[in-house]
Structures are given as C-alpha cells and as structure tokens.
LUMTITOR-941856 format. One line per field, with one value per atom (N, C-alpha, C): residue number from 1; residue in one letter; atom name; x, y, z. Coordinates in nm, 4 decimals, always signed. Example, Ala and Ser with C-alpha at 12.3 -4.5 7.8 and 13.67 -1.06 7.14 Angstrom:
BEGIN
nr: c(1,1,1,2,2,2)
rest: c(A,A,A,S,S,S)
atom: c(N,CA,C,N,CA,C)
px: c(+1.3190,+1.2300,+1.3200,+1.2850,+1.3670,+1.2900)
py: c(-0.5690,-0.4500,-0.3300,-0.2250,-0.1060,+0.0030)
pz: c(+0.7800,+0.7800,+0.7800,+0.7080,+0.7140,+0.7870)
REM end
This chain:
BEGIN
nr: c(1,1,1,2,2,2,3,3,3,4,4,4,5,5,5,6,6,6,7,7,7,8,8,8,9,9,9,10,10,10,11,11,11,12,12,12,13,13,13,14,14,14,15,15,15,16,16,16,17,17,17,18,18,18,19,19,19,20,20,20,21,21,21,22,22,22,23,23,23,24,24,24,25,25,25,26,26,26,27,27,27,28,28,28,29,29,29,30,30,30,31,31,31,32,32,32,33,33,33,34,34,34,35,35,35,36,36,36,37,37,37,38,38,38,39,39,39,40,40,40,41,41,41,42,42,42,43,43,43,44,44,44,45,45,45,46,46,46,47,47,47,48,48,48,49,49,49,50,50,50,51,51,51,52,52,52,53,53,53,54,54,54,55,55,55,56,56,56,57,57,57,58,58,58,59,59,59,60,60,60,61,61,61,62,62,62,63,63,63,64,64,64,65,65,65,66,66,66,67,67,67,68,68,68,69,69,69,70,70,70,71,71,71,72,72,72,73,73,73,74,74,74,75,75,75,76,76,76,77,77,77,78,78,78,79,79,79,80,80,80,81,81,81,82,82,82,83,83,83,84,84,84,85,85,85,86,86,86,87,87,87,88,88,88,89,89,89,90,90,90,91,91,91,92,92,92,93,93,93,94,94,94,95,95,95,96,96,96,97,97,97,98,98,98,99,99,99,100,100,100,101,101,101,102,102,102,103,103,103,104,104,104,105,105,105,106,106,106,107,107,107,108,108,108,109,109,109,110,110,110,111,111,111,112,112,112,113,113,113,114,114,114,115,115,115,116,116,116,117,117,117,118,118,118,119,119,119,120,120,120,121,121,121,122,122,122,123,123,123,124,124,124,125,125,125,126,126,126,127,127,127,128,128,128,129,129,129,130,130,130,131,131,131,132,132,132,133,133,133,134,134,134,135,135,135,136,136,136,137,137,137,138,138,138,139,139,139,140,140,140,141,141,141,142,142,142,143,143,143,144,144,144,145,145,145,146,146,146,147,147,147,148,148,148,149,149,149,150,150,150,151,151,151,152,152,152,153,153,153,154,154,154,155,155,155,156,156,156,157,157,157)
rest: c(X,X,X,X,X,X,X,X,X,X,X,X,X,X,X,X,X,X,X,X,X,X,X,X,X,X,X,X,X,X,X,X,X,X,X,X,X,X,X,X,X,X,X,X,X,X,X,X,X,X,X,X,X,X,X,X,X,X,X,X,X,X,X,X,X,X,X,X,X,X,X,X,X,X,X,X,X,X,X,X,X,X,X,X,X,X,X,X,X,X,X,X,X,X,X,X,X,X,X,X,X,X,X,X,X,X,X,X,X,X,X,X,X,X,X,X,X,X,X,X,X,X,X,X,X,X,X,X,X,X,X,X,X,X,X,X,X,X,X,X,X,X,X,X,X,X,X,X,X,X,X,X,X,X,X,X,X,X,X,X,X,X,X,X,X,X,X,X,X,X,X,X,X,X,X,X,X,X,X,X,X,X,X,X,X,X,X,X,X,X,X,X,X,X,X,X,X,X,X,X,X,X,X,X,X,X,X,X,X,X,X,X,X,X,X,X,X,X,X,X,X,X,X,X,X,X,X,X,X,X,X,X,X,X,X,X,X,X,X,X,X,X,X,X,X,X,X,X,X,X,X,X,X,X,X,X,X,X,X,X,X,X,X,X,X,X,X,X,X,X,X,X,X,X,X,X,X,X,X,X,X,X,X,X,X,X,X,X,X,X,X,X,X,X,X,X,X,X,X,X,X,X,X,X,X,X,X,X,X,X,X,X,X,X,X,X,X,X,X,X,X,X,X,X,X,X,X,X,X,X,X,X,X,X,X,X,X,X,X,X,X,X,X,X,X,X,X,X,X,X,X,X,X,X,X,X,X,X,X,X,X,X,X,X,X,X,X,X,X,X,X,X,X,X,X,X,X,X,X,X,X,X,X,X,X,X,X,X,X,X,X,X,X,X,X,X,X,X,X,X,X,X,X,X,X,X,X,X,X,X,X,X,X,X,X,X,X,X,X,X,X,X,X,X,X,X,X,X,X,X,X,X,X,X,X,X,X,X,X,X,X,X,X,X,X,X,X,X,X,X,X,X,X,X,X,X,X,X,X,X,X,X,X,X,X,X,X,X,X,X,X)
atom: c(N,CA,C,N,CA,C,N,CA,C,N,CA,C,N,CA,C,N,CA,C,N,CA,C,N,CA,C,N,CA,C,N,CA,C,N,CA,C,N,CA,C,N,CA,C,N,CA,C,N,CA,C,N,CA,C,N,CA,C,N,CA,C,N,CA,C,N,CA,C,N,CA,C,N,CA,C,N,CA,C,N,CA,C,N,CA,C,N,CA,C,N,CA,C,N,CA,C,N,CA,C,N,CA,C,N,CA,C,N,CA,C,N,CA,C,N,CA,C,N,CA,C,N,CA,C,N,CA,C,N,CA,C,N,CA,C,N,CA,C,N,CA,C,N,CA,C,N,CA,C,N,CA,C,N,CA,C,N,CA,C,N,CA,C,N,CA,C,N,CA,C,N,CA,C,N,CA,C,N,CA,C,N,CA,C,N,CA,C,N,CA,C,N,CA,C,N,CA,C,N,CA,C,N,CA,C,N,CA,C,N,CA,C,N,CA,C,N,CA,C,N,CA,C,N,CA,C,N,CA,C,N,CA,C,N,CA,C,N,CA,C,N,CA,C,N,CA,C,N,CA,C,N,CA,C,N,CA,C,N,CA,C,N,CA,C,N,CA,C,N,CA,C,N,CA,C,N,CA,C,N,CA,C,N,CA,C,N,CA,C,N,CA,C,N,CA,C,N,CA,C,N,CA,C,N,CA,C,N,CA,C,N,CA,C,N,CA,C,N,CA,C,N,CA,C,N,CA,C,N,CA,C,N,CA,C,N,CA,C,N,CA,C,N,CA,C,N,CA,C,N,CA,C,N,CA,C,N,CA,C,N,CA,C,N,CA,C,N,CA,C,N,CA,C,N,CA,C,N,CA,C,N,CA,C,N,CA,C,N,CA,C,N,CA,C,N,CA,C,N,CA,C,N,CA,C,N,CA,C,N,CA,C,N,CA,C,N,CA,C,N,CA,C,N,CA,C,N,CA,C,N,CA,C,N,CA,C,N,CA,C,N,CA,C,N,CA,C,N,CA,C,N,CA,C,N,CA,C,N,CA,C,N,CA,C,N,CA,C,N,CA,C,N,CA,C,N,CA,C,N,CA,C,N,CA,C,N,CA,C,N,CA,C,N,CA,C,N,CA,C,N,CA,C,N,CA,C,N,CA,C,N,CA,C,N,CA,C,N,CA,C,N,CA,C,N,CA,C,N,CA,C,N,CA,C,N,CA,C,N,CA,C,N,CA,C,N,CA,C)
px: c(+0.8594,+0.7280,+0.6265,+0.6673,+0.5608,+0.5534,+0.6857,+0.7001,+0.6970,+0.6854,+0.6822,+0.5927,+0.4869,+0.3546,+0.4310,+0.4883,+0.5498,+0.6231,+0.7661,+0.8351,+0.9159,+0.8870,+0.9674,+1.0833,+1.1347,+1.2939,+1.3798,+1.3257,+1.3226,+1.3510,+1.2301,+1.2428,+1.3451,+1.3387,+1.4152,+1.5744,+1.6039,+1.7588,+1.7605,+1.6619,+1.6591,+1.7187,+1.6487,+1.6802,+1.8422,+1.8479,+1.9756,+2.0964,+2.0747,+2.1493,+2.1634,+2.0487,+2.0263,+2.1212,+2.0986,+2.1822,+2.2881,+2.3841,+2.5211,+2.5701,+2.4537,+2.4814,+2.5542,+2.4208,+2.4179,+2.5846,+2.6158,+2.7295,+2.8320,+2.8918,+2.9248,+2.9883,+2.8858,+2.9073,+2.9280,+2.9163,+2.9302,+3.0631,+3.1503,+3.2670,+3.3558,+3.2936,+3.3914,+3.3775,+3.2456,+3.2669,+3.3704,+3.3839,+3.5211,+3.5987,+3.6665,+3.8222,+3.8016,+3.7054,+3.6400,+3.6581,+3.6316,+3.6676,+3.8322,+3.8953,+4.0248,+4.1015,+4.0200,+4.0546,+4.0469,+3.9731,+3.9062,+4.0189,+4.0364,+4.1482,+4.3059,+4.3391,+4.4515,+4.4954,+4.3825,+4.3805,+4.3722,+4.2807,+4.2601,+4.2749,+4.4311,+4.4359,+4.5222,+4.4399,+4.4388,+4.4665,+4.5551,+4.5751,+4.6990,+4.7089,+4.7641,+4.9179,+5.0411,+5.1642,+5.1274,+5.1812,+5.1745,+5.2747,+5.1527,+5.2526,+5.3404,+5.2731,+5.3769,+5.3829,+5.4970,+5.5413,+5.4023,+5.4540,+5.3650,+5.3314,+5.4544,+5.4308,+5.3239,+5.3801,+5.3239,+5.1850,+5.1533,+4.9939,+4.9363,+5.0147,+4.8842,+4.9403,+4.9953,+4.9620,+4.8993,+4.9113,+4.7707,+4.6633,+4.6245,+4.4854,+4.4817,+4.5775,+4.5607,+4.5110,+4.5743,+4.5538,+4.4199,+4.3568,+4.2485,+4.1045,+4.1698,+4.0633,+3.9899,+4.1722,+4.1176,+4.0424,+4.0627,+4.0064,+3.8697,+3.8200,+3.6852,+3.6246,+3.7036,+3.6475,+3.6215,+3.6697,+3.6979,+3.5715,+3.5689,+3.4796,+3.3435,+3.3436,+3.1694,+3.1317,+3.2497,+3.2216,+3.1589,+3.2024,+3.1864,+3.0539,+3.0249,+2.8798,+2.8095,+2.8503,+2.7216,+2.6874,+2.7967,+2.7693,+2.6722,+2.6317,+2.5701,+2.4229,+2.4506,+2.3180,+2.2344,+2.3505,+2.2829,+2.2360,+2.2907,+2.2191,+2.0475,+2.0531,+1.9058,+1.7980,+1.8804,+1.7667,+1.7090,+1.8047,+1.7689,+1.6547,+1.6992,+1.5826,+1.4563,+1.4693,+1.3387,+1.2806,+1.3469,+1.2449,+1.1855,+1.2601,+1.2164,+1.1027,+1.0868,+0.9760,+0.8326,+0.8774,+0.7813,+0.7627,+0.8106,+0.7656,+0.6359,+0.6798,+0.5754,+0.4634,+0.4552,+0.3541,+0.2323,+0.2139,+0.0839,+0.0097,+0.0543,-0.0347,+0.1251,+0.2202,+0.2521,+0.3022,+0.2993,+0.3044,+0.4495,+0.4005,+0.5504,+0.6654,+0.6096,+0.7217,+0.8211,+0.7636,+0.8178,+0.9445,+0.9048,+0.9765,+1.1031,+1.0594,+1.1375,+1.2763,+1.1819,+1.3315,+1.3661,+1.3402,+1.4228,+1.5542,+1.5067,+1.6138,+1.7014,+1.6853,+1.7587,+1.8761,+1.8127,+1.9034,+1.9679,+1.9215,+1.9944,+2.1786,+2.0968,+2.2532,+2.2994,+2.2790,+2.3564,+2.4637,+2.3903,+2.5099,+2.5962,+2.5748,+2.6490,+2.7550,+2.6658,+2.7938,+2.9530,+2.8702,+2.9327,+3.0482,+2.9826,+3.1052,+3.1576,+3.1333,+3.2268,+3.2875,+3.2970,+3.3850,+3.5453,+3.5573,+3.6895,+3.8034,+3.6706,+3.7054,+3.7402,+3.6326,+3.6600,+3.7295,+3.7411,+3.7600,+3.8781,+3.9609,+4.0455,+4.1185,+4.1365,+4.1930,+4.0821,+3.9878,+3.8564,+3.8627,+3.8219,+3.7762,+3.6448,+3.6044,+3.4029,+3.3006,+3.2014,+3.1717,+3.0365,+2.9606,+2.8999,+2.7655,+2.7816,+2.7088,+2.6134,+2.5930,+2.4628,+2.3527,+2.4004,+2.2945,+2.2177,+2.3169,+2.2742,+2.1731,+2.1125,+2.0296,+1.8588,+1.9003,+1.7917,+1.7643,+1.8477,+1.7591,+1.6562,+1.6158,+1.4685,+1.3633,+1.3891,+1.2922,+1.2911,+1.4281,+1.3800,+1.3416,+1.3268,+1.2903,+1.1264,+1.0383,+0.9050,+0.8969,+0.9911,+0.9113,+0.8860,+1.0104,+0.9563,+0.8553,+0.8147,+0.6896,+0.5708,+0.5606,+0.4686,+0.4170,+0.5631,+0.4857,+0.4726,+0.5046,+0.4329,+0.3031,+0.2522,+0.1552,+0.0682,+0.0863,-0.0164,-0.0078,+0.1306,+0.1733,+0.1099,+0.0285,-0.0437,-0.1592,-0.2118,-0.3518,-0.3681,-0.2603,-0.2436,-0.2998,-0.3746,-0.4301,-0.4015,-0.3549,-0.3300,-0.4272,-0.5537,-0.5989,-0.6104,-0.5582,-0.4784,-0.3744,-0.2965,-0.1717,-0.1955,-0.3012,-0.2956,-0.3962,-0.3941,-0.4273,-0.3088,-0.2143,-0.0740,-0.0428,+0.0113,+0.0471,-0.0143)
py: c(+0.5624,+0.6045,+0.4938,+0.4488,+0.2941,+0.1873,+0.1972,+0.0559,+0.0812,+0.2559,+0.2710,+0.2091,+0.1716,+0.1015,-0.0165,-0.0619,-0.2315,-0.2248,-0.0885,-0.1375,+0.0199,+0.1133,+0.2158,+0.2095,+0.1307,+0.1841,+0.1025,-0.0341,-0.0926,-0.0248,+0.0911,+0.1298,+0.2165,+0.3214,+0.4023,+0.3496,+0.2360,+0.1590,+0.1521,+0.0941,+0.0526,+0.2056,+0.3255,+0.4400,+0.4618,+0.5217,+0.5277,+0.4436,+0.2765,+0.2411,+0.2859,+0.3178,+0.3397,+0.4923,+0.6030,+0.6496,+0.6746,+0.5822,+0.5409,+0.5035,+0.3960,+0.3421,+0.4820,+0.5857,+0.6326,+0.7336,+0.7809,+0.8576,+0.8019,+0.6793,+0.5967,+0.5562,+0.5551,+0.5266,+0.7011,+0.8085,+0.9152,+0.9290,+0.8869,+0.9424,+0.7971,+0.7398,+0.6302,+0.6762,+0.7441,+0.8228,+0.8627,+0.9521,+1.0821,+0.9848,+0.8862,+0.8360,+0.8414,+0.8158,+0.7946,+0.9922,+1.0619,+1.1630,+1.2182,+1.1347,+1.1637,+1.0959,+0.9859,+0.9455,+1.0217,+1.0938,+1.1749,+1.2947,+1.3432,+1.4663,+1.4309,+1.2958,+1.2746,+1.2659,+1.2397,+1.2268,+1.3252,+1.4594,+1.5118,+1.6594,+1.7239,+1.7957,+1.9146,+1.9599,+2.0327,+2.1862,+2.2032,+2.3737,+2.3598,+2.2896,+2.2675,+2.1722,+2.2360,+2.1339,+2.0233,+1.9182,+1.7394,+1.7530,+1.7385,+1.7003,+1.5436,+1.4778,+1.3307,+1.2961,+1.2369,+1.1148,+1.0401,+0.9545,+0.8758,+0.7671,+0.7093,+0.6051,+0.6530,+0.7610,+0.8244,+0.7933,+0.8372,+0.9009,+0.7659,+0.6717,+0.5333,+0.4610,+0.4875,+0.4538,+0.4947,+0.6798,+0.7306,+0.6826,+0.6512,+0.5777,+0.4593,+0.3424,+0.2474,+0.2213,+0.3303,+0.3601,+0.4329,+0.4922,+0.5406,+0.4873,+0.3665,+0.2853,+0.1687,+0.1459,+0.0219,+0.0827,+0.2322,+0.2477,+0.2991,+0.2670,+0.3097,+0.2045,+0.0838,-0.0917,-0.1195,-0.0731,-0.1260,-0.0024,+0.0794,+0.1952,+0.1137,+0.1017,+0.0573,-0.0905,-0.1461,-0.2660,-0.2682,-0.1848,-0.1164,-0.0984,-0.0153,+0.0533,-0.0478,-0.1464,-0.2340,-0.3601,-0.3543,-0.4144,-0.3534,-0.2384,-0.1329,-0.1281,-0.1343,-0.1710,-0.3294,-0.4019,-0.5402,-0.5545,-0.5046,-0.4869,-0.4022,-0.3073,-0.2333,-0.2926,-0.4158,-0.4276,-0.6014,-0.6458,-0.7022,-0.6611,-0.6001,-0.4913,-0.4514,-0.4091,-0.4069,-0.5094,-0.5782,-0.7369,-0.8362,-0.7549,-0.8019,-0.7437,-0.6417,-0.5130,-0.5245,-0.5779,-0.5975,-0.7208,-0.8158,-1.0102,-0.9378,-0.9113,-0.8232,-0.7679,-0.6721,-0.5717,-0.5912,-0.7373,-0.7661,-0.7126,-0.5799,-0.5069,-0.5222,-0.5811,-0.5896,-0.8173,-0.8139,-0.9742,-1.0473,-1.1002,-1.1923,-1.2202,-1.2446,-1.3538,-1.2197,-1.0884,-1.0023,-0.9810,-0.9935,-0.9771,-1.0904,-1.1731,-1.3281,-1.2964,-1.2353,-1.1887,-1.1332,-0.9914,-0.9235,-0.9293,-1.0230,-1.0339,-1.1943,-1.2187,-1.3794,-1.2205,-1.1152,-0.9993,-0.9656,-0.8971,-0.8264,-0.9515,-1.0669,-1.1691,-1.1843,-1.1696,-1.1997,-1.1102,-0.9359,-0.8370,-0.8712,-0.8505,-0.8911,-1.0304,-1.1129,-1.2270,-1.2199,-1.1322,-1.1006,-0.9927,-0.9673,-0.7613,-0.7950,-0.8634,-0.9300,-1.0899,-1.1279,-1.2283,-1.1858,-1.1057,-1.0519,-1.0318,-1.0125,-0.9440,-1.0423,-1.1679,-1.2360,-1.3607,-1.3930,-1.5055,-1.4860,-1.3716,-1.3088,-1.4008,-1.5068,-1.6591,-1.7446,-1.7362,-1.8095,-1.7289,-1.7976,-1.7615,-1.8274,-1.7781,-1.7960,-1.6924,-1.7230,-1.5851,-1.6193,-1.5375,-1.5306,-1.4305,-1.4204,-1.3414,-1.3993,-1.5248,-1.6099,-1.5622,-1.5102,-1.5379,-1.3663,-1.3035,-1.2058,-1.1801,-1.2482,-1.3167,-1.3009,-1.2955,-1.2838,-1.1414,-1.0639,-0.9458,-0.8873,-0.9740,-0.9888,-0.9156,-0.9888,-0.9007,-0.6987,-0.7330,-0.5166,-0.4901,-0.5523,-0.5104,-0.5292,-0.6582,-0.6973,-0.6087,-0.5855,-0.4715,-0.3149,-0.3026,-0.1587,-0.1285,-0.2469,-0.2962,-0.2953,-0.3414,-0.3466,-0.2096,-0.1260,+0.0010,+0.0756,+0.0726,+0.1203,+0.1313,-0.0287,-0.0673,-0.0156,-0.1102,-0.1457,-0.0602,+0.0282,+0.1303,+0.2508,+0.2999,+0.4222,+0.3937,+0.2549,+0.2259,+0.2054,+0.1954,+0.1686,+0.2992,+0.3173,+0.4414,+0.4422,+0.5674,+0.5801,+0.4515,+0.4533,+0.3915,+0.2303,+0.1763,+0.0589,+0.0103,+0.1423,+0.1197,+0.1337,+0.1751,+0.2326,+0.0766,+0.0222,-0.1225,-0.1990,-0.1815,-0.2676,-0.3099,-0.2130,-0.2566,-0.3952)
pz: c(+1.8794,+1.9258,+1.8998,+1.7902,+1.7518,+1.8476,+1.9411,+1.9909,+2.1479,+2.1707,+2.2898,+2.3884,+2.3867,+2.4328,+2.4599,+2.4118,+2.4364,+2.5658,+2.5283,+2.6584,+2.6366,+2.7103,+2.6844,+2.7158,+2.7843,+2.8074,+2.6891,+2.6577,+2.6000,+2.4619,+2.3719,+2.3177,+2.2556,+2.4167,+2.4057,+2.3954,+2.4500,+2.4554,+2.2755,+2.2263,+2.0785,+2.0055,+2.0229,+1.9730,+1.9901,+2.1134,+2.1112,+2.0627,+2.0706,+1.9488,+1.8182,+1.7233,+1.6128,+1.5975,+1.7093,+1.6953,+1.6819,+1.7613,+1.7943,+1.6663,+1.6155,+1.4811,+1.3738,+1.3269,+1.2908,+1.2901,+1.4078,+1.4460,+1.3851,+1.4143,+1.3593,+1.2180,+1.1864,+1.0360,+1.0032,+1.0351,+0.9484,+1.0117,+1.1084,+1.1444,+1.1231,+1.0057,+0.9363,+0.7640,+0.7581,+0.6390,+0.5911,+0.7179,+0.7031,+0.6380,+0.6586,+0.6161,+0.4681,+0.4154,+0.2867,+0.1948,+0.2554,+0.2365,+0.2019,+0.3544,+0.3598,+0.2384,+0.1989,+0.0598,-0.0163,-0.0592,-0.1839,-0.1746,-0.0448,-0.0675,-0.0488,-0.0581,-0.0925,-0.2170,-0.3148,-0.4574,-0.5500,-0.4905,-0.5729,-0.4432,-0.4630,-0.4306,-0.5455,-0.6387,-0.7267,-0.6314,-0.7600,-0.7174,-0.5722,-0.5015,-0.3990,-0.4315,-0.3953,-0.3868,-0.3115,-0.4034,-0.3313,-0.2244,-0.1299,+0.0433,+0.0474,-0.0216,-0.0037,-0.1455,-0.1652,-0.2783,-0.3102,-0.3890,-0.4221,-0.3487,-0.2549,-0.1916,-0.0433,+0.0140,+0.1106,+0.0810,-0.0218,-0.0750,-0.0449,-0.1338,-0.1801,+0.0101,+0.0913,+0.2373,+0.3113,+0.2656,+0.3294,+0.3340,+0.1999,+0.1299,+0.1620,+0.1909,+0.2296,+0.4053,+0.4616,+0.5980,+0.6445,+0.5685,+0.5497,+0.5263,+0.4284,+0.4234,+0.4711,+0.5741,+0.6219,+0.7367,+0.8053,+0.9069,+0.8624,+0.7273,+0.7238,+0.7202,+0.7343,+0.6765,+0.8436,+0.8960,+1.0395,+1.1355,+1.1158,+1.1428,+1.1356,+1.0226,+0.9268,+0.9523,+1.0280,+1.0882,+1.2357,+1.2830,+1.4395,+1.4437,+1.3585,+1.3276,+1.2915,+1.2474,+1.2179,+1.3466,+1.4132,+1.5748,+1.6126,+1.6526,+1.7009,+1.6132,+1.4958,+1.4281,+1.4278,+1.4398,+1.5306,+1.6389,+1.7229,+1.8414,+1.8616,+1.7829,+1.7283,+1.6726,+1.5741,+1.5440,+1.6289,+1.6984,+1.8174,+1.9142,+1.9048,+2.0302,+1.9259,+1.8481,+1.7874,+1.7022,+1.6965,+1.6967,+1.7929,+1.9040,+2.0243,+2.0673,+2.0479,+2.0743,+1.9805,+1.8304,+1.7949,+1.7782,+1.8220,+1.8665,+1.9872,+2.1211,+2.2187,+2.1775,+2.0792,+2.0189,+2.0314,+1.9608,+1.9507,+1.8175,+1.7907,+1.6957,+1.4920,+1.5606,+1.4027,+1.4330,+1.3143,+1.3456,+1.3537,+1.4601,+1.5411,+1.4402,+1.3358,+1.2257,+1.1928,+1.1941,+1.1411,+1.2623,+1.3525,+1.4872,+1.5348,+1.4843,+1.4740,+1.3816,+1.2504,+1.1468,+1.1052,+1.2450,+1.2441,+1.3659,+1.4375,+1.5380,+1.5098,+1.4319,+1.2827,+1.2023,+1.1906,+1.1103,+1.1852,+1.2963,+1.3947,+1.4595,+1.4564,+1.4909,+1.4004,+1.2707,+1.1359,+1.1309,+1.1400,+1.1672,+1.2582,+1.3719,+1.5161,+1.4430,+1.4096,+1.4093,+1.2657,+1.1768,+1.0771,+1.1112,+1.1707,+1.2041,+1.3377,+1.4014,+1.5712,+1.5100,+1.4633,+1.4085,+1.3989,+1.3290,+1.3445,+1.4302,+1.5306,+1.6667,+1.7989,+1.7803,+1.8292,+1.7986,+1.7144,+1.6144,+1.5163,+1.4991,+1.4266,+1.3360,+1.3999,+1.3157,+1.2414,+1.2542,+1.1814,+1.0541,+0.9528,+0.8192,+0.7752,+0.8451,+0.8214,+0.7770,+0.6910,+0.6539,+0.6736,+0.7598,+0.7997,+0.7332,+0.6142,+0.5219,+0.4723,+0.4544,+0.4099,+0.5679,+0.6809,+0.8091,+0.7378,+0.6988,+0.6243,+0.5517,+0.4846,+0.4075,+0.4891,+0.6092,+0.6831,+0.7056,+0.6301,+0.6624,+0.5714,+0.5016,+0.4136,+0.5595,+0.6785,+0.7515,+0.7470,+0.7238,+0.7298,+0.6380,+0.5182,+0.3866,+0.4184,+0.5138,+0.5042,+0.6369,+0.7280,+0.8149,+0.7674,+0.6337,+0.6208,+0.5054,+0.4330,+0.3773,+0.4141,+0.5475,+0.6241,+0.7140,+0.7473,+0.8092,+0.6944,+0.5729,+0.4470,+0.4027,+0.4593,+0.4042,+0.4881,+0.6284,+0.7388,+0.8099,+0.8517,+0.9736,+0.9948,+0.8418,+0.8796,+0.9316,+0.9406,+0.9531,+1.1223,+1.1998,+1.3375,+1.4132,+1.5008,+1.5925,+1.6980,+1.7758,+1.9241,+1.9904,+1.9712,+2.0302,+2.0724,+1.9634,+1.8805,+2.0232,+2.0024,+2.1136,+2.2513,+2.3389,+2.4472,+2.4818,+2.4209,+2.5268,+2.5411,+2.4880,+2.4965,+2.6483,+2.7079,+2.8437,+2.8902)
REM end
C-alpha cells in the first residue's frame, strides 16, 4: 500500500512474491516437523529400525534445505521489486532502494547457484552482507514511515 503510488502492478507483483515466499517456507517447515515426529514418537510402536529412521531424517532434511532455498529465490526477487519501487518513490531515499535491490541479488545469487552452477563452489554469502538495507529500510519505516500522509503520496504519479 506504501509503494502503491509508484507503480501498482509493480507493487502488487512485489506482494504476491512475498507471498509465494511466505507459502513456501511454511511448506518446507513441514519437513522440519516430519523430523520432530520421527524422533519422538512416544507411546507409539517404532515403524522403522534405526537405519530407516536416521534416512527418514536425512531425507527430510535435505528437502527442507532445498525447500528454504526455493523460498528464498522468491524472496529475492521481492525484494528486487521493492527496491525498485522505492529507488522511484521519491518520498523514501534512493540509497535505501539501491540496497535493497544489492540484497534482493545476493539472495537470488546465493539460493540459484546450486541450481545453476551445481559444480561451482562459490559462496556467495559475503553479497549477503548487503542486506543491512532491510535492516535500514525497516528502521526507517519505524522511524520516518508513520510520518508519510496520503497526501505525501497522491502527487507521486
């Protein structure tokens, strides 16, 4: 709603990532769960051996490593778009907008490396580093964000 004035579809593309994100990561949760009740199934006869068990769990986890990687493509891409949205704004300041979309490729390049690159061993976690911007953008709508007025926004276009 903050950034709608800039570019609504724009925006709205940004949302629905965040959602996707969101989905995402809670249905990579689950495996994390499926951990928890392979371990501790009290009161209940053990369905597998021991070896079974610690493959379950091994199988479980990598698909929550791989899940939560997915999800964070999807959260790169978001916050692409909303650093793009607020570089545009006018009303929050560019630099903030600059790095958050320096964050938004850090994810992307960190969590699609794998994917594309499967033979590279590069770690791409120092670009990471740049997401000091979500920490100074959510600083900033802390600070500065309540002080912004409809009226503020309706000269944007």
């Amino acid at each position: 709603i903050l950034l709608k004035p800039v570019n609504e579809n724009v925006s709205l593309f940004a949302a629905w990532f965040r959602l996707v994100y969101t989905i995402v990561s809670l249905a990579a949760l689950l495996n994390l769960v499926t951990v928890l009740q392979l371990f501790h199934h009290t009161g209940m006869p053990a369905i597998f051996n021991p070896d079974q068990t610690y493959s379950q769990v091994e199988l479980s986890l990598r698909a929550f490593r791989s899940g939560w990687s997915l999800a964070y493509i999807f959260f790169g891409i978001h916050l692409c778009l909303l650093g793009y949205l607020v570089y545009r704004s006018g009303y929050i300041p560019r630099i903030i907008g600059i790095l958050l979309v320096i964050a938004g490729s850090g994810w992307l390049m960190d969590n699609m490396q794998p994917y594309l690159f499967p033979g590279l061993r590069i770690n791409f976690t120092i670009i990471m580093i740049a997401g000091l911007g979500e920490l100074v953008f959510m600083f900033w709508l802390l600070i500065r964000g309540s002080k912004i007025r409809e009226t503020d926004l309706a000269g944007i276009n």
